[in-house]
VMD Tcl script that builds the backbone (N, CA, C; Angstrom):
set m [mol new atoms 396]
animate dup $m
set s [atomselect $m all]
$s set {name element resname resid chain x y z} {
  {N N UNK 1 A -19.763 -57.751 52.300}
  {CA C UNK 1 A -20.354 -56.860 51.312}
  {C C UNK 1 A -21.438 -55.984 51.947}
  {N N UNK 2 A -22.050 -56.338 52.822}
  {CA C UNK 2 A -23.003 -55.730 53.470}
  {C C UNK 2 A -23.104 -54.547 54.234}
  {N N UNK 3 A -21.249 -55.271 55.370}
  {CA C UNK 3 A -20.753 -54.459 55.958}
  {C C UNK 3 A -20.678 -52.715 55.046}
  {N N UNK 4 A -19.820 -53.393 54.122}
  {CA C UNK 4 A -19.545 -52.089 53.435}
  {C C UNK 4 A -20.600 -51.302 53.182}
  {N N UNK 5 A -21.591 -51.602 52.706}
  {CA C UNK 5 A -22.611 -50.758 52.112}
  {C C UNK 5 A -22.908 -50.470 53.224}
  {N N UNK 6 A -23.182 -50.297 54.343}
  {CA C UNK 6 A -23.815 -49.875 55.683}
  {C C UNK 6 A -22.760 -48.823 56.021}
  {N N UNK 7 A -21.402 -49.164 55.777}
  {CA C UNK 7 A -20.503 -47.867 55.605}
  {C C UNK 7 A -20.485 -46.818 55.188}
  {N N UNK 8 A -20.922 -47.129 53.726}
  {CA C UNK 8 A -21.423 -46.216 52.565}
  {C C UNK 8 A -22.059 -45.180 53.324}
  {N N UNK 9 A -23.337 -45.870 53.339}
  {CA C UNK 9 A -24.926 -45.298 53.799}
  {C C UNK 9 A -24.627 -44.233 55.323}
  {N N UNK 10 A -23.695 -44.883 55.701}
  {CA C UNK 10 A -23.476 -43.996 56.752}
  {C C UNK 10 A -22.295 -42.821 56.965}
  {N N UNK 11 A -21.845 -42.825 56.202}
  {CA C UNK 11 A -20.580 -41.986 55.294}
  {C C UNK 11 A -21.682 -41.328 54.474}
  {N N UNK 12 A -22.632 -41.566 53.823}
  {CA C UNK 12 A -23.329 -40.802 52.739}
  {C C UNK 12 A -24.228 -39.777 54.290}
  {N N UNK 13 A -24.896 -40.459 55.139}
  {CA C UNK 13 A -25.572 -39.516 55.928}
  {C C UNK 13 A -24.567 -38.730 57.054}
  {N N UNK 14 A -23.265 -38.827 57.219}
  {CA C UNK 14 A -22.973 -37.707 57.906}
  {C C UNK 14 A -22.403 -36.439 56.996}
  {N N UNK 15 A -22.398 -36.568 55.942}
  {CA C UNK 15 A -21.878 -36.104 54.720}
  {C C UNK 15 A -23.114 -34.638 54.493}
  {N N UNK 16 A -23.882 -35.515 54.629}
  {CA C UNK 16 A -25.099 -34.592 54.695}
  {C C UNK 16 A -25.256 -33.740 55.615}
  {N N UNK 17 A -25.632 -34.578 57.188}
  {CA C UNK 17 A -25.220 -33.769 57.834}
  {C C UNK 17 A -24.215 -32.494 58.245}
  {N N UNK 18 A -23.069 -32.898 57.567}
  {CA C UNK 18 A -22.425 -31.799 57.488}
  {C C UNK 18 A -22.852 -30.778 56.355}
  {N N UNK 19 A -23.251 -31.009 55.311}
  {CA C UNK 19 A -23.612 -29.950 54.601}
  {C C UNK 19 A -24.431 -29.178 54.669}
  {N N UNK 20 A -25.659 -30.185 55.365}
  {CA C UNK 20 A -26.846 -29.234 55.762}
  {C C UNK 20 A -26.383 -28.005 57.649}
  {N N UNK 21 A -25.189 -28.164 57.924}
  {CA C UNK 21 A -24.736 -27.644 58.969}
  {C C UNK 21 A -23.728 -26.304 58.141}
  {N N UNK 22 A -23.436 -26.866 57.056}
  {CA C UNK 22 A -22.361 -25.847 56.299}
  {C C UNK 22 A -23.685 -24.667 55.661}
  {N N UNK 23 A -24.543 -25.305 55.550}
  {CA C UNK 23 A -25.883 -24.244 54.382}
  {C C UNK 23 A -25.426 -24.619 53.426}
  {N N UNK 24 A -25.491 -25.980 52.973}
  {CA C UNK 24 A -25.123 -26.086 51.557}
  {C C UNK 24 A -26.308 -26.866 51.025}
  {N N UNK 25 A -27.050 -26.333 50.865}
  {CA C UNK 25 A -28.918 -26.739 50.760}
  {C C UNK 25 A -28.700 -27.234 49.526}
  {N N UNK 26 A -27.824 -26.824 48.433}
  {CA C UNK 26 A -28.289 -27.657 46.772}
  {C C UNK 26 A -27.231 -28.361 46.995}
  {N N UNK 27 A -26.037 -28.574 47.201}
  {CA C UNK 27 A -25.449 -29.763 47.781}
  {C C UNK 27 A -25.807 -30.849 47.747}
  {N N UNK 28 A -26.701 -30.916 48.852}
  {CA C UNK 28 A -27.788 -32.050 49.886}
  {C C UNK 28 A -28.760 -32.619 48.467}
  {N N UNK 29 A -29.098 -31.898 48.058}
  {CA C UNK 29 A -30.038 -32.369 46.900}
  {C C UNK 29 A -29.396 -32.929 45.339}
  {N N UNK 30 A -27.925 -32.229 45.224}
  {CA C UNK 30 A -27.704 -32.646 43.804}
  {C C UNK 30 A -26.605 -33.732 43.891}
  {N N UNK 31 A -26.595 -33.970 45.094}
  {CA C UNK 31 A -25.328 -35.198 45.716}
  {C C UNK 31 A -25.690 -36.442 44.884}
  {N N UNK 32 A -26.772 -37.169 45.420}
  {CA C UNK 32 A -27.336 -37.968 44.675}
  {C C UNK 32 A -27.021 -38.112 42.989}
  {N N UNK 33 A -27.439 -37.574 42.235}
  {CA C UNK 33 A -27.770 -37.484 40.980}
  {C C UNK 33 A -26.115 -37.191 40.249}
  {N N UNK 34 A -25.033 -36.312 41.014}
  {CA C UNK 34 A -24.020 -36.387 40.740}
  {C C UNK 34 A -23.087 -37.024 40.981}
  {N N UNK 35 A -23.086 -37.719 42.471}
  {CA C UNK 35 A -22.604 -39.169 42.749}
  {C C UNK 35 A -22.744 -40.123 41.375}
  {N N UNK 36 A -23.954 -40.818 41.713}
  {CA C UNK 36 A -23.957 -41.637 40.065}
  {C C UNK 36 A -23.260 -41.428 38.909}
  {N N UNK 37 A -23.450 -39.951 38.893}
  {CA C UNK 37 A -22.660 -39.803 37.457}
  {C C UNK 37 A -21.404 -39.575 37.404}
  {N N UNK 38 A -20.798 -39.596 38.641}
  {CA C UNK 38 A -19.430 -39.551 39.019}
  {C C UNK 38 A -19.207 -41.325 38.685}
  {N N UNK 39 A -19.640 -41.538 39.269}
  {CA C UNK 39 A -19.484 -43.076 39.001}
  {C C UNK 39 A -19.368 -43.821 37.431}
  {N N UNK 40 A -20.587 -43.481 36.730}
  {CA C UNK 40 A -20.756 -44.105 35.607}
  {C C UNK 40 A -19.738 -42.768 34.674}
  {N N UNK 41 A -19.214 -42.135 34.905}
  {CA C UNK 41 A -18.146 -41.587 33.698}
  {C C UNK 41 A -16.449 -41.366 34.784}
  {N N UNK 42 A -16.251 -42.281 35.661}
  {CA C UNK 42 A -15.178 -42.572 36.381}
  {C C UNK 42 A -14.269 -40.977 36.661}
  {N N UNK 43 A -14.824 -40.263 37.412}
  {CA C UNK 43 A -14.873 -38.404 37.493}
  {C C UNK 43 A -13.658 -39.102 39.280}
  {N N UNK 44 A -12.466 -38.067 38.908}
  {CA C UNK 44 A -11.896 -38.199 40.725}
  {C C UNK 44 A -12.472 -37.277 41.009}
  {N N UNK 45 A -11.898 -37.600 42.684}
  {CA C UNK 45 A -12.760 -36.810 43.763}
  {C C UNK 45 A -12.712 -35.621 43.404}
  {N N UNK 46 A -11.943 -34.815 42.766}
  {CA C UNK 46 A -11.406 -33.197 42.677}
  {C C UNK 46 A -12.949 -32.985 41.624}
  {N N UNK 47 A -12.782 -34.141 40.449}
  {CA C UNK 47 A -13.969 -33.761 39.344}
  {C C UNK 47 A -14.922 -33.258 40.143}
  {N N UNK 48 A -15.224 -34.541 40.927}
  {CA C UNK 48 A -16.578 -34.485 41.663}
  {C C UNK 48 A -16.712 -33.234 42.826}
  {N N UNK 49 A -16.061 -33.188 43.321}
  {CA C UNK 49 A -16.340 -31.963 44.539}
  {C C UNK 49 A -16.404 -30.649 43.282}
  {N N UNK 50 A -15.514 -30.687 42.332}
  {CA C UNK 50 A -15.853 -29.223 41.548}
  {C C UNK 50 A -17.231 -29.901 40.865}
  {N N UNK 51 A -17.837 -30.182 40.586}
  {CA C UNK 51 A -18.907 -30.528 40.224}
  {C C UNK 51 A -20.501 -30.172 41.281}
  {N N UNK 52 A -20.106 -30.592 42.299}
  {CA C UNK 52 A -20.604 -30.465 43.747}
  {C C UNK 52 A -20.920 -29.019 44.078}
  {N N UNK 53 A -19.869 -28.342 44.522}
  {CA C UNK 53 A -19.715 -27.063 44.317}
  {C C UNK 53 A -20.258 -26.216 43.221}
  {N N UNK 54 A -20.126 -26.812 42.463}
  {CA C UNK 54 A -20.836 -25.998 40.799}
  {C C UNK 54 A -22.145 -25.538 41.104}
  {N N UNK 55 A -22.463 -26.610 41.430}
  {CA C UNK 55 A -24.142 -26.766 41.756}
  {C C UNK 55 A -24.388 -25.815 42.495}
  {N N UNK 56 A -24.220 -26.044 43.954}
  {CA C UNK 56 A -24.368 -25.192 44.694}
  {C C UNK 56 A -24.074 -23.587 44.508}
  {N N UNK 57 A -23.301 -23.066 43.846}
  {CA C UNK 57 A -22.979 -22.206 43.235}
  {C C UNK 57 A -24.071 -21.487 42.811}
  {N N UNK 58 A -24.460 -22.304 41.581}
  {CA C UNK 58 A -25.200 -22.181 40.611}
  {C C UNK 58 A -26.911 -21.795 41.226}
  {N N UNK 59 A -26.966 -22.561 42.026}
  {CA C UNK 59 A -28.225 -22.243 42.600}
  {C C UNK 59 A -27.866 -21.256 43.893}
  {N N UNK 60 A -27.104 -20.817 44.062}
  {CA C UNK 60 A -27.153 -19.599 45.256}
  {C C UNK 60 A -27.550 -18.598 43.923}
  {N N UNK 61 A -26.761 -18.611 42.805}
  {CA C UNK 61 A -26.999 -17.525 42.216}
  {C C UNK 61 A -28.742 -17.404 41.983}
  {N N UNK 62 A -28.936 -18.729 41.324}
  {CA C UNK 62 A -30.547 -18.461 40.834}
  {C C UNK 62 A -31.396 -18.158 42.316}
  {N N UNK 63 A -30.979 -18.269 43.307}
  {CA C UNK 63 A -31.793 -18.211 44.206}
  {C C UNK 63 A -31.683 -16.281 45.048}
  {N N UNK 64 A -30.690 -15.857 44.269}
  {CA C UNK 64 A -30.314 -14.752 44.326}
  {C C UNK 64 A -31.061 -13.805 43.772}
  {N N UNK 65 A -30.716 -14.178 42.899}
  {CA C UNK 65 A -31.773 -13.660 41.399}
  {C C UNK 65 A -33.103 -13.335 41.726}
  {N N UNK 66 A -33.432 -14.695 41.960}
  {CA C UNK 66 A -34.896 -14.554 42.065}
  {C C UNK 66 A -35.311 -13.424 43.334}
  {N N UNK 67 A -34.224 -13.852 44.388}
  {CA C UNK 67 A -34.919 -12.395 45.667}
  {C C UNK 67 A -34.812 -11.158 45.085}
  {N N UNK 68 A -33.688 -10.808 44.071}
  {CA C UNK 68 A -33.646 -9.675 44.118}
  {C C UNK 68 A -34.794 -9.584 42.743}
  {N N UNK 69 A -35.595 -10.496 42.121}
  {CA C UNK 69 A -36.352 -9.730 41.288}
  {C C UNK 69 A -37.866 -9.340 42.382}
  {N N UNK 70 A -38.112 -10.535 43.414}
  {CA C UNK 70 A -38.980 -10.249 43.819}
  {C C UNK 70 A -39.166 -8.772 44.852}
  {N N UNK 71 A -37.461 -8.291 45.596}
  {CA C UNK 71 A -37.722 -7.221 45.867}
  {C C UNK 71 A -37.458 -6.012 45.325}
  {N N UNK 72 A -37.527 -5.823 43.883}
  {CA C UNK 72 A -38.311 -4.683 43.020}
  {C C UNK 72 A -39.307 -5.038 42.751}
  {N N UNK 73 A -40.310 -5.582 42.854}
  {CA C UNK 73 A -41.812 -5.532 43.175}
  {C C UNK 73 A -42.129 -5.192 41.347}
  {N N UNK 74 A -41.424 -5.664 40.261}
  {CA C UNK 74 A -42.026 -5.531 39.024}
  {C C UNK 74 A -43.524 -5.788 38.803}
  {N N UNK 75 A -43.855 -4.673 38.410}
  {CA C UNK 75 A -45.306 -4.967 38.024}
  {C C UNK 75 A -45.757 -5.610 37.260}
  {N N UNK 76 A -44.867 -6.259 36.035}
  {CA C UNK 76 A -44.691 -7.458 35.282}
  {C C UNK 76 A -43.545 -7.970 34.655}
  {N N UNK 77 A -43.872 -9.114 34.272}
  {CA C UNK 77 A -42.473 -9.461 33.901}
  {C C UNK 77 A -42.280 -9.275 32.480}
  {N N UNK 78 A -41.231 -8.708 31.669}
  {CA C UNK 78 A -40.830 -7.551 30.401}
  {C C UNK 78 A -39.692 -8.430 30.063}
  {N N UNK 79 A -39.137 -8.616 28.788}
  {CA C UNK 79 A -38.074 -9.145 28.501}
  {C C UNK 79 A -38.111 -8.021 26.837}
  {N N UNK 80 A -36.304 -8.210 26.683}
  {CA C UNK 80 A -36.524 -7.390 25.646}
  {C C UNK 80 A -36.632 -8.352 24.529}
  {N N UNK 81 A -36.853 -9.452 24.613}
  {CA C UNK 81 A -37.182 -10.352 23.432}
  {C C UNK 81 A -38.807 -10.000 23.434}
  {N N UNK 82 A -39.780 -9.614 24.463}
  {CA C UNK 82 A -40.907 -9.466 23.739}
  {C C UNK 82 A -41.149 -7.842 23.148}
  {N N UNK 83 A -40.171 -7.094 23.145}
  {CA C UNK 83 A -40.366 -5.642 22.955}
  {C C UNK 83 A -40.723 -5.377 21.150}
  {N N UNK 84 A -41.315 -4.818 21.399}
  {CA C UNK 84 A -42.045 -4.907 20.281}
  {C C UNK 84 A -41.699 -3.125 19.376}
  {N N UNK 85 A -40.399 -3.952 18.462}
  {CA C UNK 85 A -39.548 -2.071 17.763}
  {C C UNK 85 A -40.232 -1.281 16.801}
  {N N UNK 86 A -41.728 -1.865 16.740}
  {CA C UNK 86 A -42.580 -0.709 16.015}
  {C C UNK 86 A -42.754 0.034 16.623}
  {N N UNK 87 A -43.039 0.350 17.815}
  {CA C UNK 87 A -43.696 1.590 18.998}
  {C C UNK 87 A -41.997 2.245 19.043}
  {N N UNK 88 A -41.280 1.891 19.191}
  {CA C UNK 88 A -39.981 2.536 18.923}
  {C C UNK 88 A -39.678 3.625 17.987}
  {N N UNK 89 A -40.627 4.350 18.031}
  {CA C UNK 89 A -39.849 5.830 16.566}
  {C C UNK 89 A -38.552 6.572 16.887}
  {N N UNK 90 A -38.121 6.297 17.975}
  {CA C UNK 90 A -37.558 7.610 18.211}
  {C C UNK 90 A -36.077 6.928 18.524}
  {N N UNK 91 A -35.746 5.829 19.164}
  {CA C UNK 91 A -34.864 5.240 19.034}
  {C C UNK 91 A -34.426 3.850 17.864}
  {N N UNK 92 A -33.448 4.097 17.383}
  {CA C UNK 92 A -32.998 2.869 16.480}
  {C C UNK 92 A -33.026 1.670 17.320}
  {N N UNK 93 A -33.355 0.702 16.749}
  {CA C UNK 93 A -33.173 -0.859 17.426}
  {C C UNK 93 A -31.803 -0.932 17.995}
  {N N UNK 94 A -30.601 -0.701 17.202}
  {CA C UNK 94 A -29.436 -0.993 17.261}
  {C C UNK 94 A -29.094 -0.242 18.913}
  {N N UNK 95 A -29.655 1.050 19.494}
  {CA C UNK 95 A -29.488 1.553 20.316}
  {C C UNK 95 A -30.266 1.199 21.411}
  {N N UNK 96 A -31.294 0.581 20.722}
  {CA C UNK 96 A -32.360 -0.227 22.288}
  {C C UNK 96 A -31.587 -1.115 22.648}
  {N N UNK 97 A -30.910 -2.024 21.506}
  {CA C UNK 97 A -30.456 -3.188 21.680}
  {C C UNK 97 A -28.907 -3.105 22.763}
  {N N UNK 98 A -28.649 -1.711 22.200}
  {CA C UNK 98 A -27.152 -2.064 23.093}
  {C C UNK 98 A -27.212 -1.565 24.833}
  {N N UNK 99 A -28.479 -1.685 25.103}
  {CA C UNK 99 A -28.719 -1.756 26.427}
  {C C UNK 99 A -29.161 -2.428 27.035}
  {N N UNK 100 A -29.352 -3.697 26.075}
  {CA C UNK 100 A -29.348 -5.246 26.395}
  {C C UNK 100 A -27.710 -5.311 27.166}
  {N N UNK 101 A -26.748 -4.926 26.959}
  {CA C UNK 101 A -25.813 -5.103 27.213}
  {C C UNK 101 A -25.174 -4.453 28.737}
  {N N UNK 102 A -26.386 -3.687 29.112}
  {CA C UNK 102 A -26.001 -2.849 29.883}
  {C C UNK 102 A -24.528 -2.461 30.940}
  {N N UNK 103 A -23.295 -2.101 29.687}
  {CA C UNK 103 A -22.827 -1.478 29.488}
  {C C UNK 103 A -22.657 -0.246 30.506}
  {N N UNK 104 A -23.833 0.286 30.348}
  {CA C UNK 104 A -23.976 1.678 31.131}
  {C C UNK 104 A -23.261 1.343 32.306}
  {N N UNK 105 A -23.732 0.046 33.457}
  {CA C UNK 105 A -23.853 -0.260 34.329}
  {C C UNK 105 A -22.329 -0.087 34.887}
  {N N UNK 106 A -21.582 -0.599 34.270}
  {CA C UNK 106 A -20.179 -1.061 34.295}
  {C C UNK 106 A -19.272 0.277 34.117}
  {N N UNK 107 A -19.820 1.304 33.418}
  {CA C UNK 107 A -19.114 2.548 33.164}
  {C C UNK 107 A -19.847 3.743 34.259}
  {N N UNK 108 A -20.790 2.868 34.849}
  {CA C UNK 108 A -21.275 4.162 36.015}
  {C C UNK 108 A -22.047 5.375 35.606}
  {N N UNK 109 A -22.578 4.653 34.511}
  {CA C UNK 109 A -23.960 5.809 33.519}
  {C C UNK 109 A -25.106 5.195 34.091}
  {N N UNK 110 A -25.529 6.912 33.769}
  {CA C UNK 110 A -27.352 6.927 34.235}
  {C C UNK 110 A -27.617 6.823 32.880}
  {N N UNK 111 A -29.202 6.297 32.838}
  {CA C UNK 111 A -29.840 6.696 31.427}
  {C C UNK 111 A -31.094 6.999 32.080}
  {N N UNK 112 A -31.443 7.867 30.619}
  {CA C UNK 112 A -33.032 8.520 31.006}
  {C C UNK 112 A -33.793 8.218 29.267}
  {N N UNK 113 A -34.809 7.435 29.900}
  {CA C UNK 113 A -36.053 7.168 28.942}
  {C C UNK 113 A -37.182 8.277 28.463}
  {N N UNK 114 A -36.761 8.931 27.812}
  {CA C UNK 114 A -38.063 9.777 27.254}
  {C C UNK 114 A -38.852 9.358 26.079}
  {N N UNK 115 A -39.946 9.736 26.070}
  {CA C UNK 115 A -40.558 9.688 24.806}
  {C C UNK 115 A -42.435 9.513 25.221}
  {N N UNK 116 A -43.305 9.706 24.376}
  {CA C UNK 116 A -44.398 10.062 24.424}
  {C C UNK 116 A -45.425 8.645 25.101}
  {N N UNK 117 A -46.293 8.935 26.084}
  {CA C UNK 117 A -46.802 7.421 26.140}
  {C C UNK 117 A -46.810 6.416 25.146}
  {N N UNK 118 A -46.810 5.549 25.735}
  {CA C UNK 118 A -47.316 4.276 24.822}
  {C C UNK 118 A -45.522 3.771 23.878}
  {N N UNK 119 A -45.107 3.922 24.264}
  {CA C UNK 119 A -44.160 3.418 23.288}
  {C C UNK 119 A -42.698 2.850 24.149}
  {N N UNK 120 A -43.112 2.084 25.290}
  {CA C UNK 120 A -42.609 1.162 25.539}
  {C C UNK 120 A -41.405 1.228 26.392}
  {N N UNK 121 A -41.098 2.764 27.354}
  {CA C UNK 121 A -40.358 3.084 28.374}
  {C C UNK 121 A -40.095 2.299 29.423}
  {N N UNK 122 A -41.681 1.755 29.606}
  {CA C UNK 122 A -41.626 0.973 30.958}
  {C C UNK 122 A -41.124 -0.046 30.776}
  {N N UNK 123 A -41.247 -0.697 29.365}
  {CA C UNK 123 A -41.271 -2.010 29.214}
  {C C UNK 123 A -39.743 -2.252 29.086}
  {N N UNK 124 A -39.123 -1.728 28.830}
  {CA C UNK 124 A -37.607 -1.886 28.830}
  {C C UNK 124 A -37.186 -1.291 29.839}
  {N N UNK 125 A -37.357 -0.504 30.622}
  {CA C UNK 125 A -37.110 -0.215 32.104}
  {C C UNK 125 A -36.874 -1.683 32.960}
  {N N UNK 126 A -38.517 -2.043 33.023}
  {CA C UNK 126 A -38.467 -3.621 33.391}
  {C C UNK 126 A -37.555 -4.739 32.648}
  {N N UNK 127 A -37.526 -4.646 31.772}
  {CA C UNK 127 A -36.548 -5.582 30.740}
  {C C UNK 127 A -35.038 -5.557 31.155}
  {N N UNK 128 A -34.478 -4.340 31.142}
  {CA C UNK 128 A -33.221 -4.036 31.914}
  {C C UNK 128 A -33.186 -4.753 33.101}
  {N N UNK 129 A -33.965 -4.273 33.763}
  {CA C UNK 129 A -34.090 -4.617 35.256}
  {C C UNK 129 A -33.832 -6.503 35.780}
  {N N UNK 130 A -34.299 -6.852 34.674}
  {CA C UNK 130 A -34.488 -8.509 34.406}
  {C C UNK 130 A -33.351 -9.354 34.092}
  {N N UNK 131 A -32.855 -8.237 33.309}
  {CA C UNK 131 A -30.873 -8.584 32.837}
  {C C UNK 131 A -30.461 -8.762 34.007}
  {N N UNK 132 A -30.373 -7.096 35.026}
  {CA C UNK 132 A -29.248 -7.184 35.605}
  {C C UNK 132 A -29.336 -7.797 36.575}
}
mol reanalyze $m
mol bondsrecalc $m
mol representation Tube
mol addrep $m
């Protein structure tokens, strides 16, 4: 019994080793925590490696994300959940809103923000920016 587990343990660390040789940095970290739960809900290997993979996935993206918010250098962070559609006279909500969707992006449109200070250009500039 011993034997085995020393198998394990050493099957679990070249495992690693290889991943941390592949760049599979959330891998290495969510192995653990998804092992177990491979275990306690009886997941085959296919479950588990797509599971594995998920992860890693998942965090290239957030880790993506995050570089590309830090290199637009936002001067703050804007969401259009805090936009506030009283300062809005000039556009309908329904039309702020459908650039939550940005839409534009996908059809290869520019848009241009006009309207008088104070009423919240930037702030959905940045807000967009946060979507995409």
């Amino acid at each position: 019994m011993q034997r085995s587990r020393m198998m394990v343990e050493l099957q679990h660390q070249r495992l690693m080793v290889l991943a941390e040789q592949l760049q599979l940095d959330s891998l290495i970290s969510a192995a653990p925590a998804l092992s177990q739960q491979a275990v306690e809900q009886e997941w085959s290997y296919m479950d588990f490696l797509e599971h594995l993979l998920h992860e890693e996935k998942l965090a290239r993206h957030q880790r993506k994300q995050a570089m590309y918010t830090r290199m637009a250098a936002f001067p703050a962070v804007k969401t259009f959940e805090e936009y506030d559609f009283t300062f809005a006279t000039g556009a309908p909500q329904k039309q702020i809103q459908s650039l939550r969707s940005l839409s534009f992006i996908e059809r290869n449109e520019n848009i241009v923000l006009l309207g008088p200070s104070g009423v919240g250009k930037t702030h959905l500039a940045i807000a967009m920016g946060y979507e995409a």
